[in-house]
C-alpha positions as CSV (number, residue, x, y, z in Angstrom):
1,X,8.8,22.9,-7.6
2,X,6.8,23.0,-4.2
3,X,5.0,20.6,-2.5
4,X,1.5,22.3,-1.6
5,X,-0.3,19.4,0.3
6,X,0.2,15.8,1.1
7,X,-2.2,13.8,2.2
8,X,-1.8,10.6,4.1
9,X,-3.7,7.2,4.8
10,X,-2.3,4.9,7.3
11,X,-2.9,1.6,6.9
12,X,-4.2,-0.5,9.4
13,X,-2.0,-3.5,10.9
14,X,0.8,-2.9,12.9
15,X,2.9,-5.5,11.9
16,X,2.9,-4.9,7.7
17,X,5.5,-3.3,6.0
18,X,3.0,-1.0,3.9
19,X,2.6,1.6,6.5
20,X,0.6,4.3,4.3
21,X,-0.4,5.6,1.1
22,X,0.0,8.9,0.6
23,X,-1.1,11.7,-1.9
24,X,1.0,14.7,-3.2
25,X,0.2,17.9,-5.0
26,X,2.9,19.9,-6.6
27,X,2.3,23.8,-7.1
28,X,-1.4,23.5,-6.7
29,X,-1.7,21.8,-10.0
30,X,-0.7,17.9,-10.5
31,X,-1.8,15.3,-8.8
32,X,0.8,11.9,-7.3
33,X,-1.6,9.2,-5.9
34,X,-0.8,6.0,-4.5
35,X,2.9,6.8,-3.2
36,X,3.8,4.3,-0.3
37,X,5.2,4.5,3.1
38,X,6.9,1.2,3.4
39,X,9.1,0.2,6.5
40,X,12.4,-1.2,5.2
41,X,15.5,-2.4,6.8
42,X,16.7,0.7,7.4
43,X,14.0,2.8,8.5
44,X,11.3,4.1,6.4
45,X,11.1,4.8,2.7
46,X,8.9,6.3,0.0
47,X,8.0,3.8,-2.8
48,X,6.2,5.9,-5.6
49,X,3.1,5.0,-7.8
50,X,4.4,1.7,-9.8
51,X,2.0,-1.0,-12.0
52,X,2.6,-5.0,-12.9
53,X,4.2,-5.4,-16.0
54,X,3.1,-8.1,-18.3
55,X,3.5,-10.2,-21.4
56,X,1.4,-11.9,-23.9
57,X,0.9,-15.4,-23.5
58,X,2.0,-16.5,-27.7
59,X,-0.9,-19.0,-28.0
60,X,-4.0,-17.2,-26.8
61,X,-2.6,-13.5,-26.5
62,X,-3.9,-13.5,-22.9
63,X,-1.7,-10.9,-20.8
64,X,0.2,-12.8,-17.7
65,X,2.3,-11.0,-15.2
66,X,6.0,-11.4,-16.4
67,X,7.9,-14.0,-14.7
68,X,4.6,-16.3,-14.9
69,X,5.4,-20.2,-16.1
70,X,1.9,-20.7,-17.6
71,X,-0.8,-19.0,-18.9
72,X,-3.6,-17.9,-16.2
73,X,-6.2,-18.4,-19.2
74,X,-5.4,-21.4,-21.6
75,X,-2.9,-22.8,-19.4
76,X,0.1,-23.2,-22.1
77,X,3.8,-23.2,-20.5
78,X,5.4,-19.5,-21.7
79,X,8.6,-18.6,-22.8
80,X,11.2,-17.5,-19.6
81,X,12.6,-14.4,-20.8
82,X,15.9,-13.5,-19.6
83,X,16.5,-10.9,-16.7
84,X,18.0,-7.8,-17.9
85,X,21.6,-7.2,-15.6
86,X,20.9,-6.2,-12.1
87,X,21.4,-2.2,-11.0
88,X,22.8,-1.0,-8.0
89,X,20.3,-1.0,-5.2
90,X,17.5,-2.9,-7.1
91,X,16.0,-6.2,-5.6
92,X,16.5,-8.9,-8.0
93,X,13.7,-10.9,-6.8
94,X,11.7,-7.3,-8.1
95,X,14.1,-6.7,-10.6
96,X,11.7,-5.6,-13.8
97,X,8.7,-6.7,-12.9
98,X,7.1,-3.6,-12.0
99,X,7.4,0.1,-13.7
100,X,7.0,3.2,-12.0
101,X,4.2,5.7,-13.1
102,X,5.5,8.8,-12.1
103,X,9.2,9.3,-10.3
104,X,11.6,11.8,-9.2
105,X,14.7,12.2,-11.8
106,X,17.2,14.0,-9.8
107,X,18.4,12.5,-6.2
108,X,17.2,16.1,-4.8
109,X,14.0,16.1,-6.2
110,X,13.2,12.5,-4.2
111,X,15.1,13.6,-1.0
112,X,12.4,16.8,-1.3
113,X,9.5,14.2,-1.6
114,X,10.6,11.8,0.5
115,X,11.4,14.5,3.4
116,X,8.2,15.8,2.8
117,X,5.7,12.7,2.8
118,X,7.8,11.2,6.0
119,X,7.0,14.4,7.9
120,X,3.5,14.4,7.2
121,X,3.0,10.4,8.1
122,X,5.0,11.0,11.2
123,X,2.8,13.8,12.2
124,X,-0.7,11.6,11.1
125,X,0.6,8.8,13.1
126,X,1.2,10.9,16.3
127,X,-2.5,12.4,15.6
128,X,-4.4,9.4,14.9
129,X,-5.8,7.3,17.3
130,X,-4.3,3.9,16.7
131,X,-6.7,1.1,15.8
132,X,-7.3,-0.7,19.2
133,X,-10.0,-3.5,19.3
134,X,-13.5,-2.2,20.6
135,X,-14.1,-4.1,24.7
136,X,-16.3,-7.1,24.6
137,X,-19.4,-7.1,27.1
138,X,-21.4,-10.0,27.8
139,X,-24.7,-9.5,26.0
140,X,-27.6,-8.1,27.7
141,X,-31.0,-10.2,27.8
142,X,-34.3,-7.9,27.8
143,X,-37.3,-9.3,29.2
144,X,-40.7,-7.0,29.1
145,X,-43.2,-8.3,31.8
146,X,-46.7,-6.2,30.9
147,X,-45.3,-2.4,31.7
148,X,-42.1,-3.4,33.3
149,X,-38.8,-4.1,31.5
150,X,-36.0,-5.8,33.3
151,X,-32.5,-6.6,32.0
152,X,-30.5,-9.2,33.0
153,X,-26.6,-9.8,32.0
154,X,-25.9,-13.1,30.5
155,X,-23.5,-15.0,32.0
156,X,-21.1,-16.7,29.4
Protein backbone atom coordinates (compact mmCIF):
# COMPACT_ATOMS: atom_id res chain seq x y z
CA UNK A 1 0.00 0.00 0.00
CA UNK A 2 1.32 3.56 -0.92
CA UNK A 3 0.16 6.77 -0.16
CA UNK A 4 0.05 8.75 -3.56
CA UNK A 5 -1.23 12.26 -2.34
CA UNK A 6 -2.48 13.88 0.72
CA UNK A 7 -4.08 16.86 0.78
CA UNK A 8 -4.40 19.20 3.67
CA UNK A 9 -6.86 22.02 4.97
CA UNK A 10 -5.83 23.92 7.93
CA UNK A 11 -8.19 25.25 9.89
CA UNK A 12 -8.38 28.56 10.94
CA UNK A 13 -8.01 29.57 14.83
CA UNK A 14 -4.95 29.24 16.49
CA UNK A 15 -6.05 28.30 19.61
CA UNK A 16 -8.51 24.98 18.66
CA UNK A 17 -7.34 21.65 18.98
CA UNK A 18 -8.68 20.68 15.35
CA UNK A 19 -5.72 21.83 13.53
CA UNK A 20 -6.63 20.35 9.88
CA UNK A 21 -8.56 18.04 7.89
CA UNK A 22 -6.85 16.19 5.68
CA UNK A 23 -7.46 13.99 2.50
CA UNK A 24 -5.53 10.72 1.49
CA UNK A 25 -5.34 8.61 -1.66
CA UNK A 26 -3.98 5.15 -1.48
CA UNK A 27 -2.38 3.65 -4.85
CA UNK A 28 -4.13 6.25 -7.07
CA UNK A 29 -7.41 4.50 -6.41
CA UNK A 30 -9.40 5.05 -2.94
CA UNK A 31 -10.35 7.91 -1.48
CA UNK A 32 -9.99 8.84 2.87
CA UNK A 33 -11.70 12.22 3.50
CA UNK A 34 -12.22 13.94 6.54
CA UNK A 35 -9.08 12.59 8.58
CA UNK A 36 -8.17 15.12 11.38
CA UNK A 37 -5.11 16.76 12.66
CA UNK A 38 -5.87 17.25 16.21
CA UNK A 39 -3.30 18.66 18.82
CA UNK A 40 -3.26 16.40 21.89
CA UNK A 41 -1.42 16.33 25.02
CA UNK A 42 1.34 14.88 23.65
CA UNK A 43 1.95 16.50 20.49
CA UNK A 44 -0.04 15.94 17.42
CA UNK A 45 -2.25 13.05 16.21
CA UNK A 46 -4.24 11.79 13.36
CA UNK A 47 -7.95 11.08 14.26
CA UNK A 48 -9.55 9.24 11.16
CA UNK A 49 -13.05 9.74 9.48
CA UNK A 50 -15.60 8.75 12.50
CA UNK A 51 -19.76 9.43 12.57
CA UNK A 52 -22.26 10.00 15.81
CA UNK A 53 -23.73 6.88 16.81
CA UNK A 54 -27.35 6.83 17.72
CA UNK A 55 -30.40 5.10 19.14
CA UNK A 56 -33.99 5.09 18.65
CA UNK A 57 -35.93 6.88 20.99
CA UNK A 58 -38.84 3.63 22.02
CA UNK A 59 -41.83 5.97 21.88
CA UNK A 60 -41.61 7.90 18.64
CA UNK A 61 -38.63 6.03 16.88
CA UNK A 62 -36.86 9.38 16.56
CA UNK A 63 -32.93 8.77 16.29
CA UNK A 64 -31.05 10.64 19.33
CA UNK A 65 -27.31 10.65 19.73
CA UNK A 66 -26.45 7.82 22.37
CA UNK A 67 -25.89 9.04 25.74
CA UNK A 68 -28.94 11.55 25.21
CA UNK A 69 -31.53 11.68 28.47
CA UNK A 70 -34.52 12.70 26.39
CA UNK A 71 -35.83 12.59 23.16
CA UNK A 72 -34.74 15.79 20.83
CA UNK A 73 -38.30 15.16 19.09
CA UNK A 74 -41.23 14.11 21.50
CA UNK A 75 -39.28 14.85 24.48
CA UNK A 76 -39.80 11.35 26.38
CA UNK A 77 -36.95 10.38 29.04
CA UNK A 78 -34.85 7.23 27.26
CA UNK A 79 -33.47 4.24 28.55
CA UNK A 80 -29.46 4.79 29.93
CA UNK A 81 -27.78 1.98 28.37
CA UNK A 82 -24.92 0.68 30.03
CA UNK A 83 -21.20 1.55 28.87
CA UNK A 84 -19.44 -1.35 27.46
CA UNK A 85 -15.91 -1.91 29.67
CA UNK A 86 -13.29 0.71 28.98
CA UNK A 87 -10.09 -0.20 26.48
CA UNK A 88 -6.70 0.74 26.89
CA UNK A 89 -6.14 4.26 25.62
CA UNK A 90 -9.82 5.09 24.93
CA UNK A 91 -11.47 8.22 26.55
CA UNK A 92 -14.29 7.21 28.53
CA UNK A 93 -16.03 10.43 28.30
CA UNK A 94 -15.87 9.29 24.17
CA UNK A 95 -15.95 5.77 24.99
CA UNK A 96 -18.71 4.43 22.17
CA UNK A 97 -20.19 7.20 21.15
CA UNK A 98 -18.64 7.54 17.87
CA UNK A 99 -17.52 4.77 15.13
CA UNK A 100 -14.88 5.13 12.78
CA UNK A 101 -15.62 4.93 9.00
CA UNK A 102 -12.53 3.75 7.64
CA UNK A 103 -9.20 2.87 9.98
CA UNK A 104 -5.85 1.35 9.87
CA UNK A 105 -5.87 -2.46 11.26
CA UNK A 106 -2.29 -3.06 11.90
CA UNK A 107 -0.16 -0.48 14.26
CA UNK A 108 2.24 -0.09 10.97
CA UNK A 109 -0.25 0.67 8.65
CA UNK A 110 -1.41 3.90 11.10
CA UNK A 111 2.31 4.82 11.90
CA UNK A 112 2.58 4.92 7.77
CA UNK A 113 -0.59 7.28 7.71
CA UNK A 114 0.02 9.18 10.49
CA UNK A 115 3.80 9.85 9.38
CA UNK A 116 2.56 10.65 6.20
CA UNK A 117 -0.36 13.27 6.88
CA UNK A 118 1.92 14.95 9.82
CA UNK A 119 4.58 15.63 7.17
CA UNK A 120 2.38 17.09 4.73
CA UNK A 121 0.50 19.49 7.49
CA UNK A 122 3.87 20.43 8.77
CA UNK A 123 4.92 21.42 5.36
CA UNK A 124 1.33 23.39 4.51
CA UNK A 125 1.64 25.13 7.74
CA UNK A 126 5.26 26.39 6.98
CA UNK A 127 3.88 27.42 3.36
CA UNK A 128 0.68 29.06 4.17
CA UNK A 129 0.43 32.37 5.15
CA UNK A 130 -1.14 32.42 8.58
CA UNK A 131 -4.56 34.16 8.95
CA UNK A 132 -3.58 37.71 10.33
CA UNK A 133 -6.42 40.29 10.66
CA UNK A 134 -6.57 42.77 7.48
CA UNK A 135 -5.20 46.76 9.05
CA UNK A 136 -8.11 49.07 9.76
CA UNK A 137 -8.00 52.64 8.09
CA UNK A 138 -10.15 55.42 8.97
CA UNK A 139 -12.71 55.68 6.18
CA UNK A 140 -12.21 58.11 3.53
CA UNK A 141 -15.00 60.85 2.76
CA UNK A 142 -15.36 61.78 -1.08
CA UNK A 143 -16.77 65.07 -1.82
CA UNK A 144 -17.21 66.07 -5.80
CA UNK A 145 -17.42 69.98 -6.16
CA UNK A 146 -18.57 70.44 -10.12
CA UNK A 147 -15.16 68.90 -11.90
CA UNK A 148 -13.06 68.58 -8.85
CA UNK A 149 -13.08 65.68 -6.36
CA UNK A 150 -11.44 66.04 -3.03
CA UNK A 151 -11.01 63.43 -0.35
CA UNK A 152 -10.75 64.05 3.13
CA UNK A 153 -9.87 61.38 5.96
CA UNK A 154 -12.36 61.01 8.64
CA UNK A 155 -11.26 61.52 11.83
CA UNK A 156 -12.70 58.92 14.32
Amino acid sequence: MEISEVRIFLKEGQDKKLKAYATITIDNAFVVRNVKVIEGNKGLFVAMPSRKLKEPCPKCGFRNAVRSKFCNQCGASLPQTEPRPQTAGEDASHQSEHRDIAHPITAECREYIQKKVLSAYEAESRTSPTPTRPSVEPPKSRHVRGDIEEENDIEL
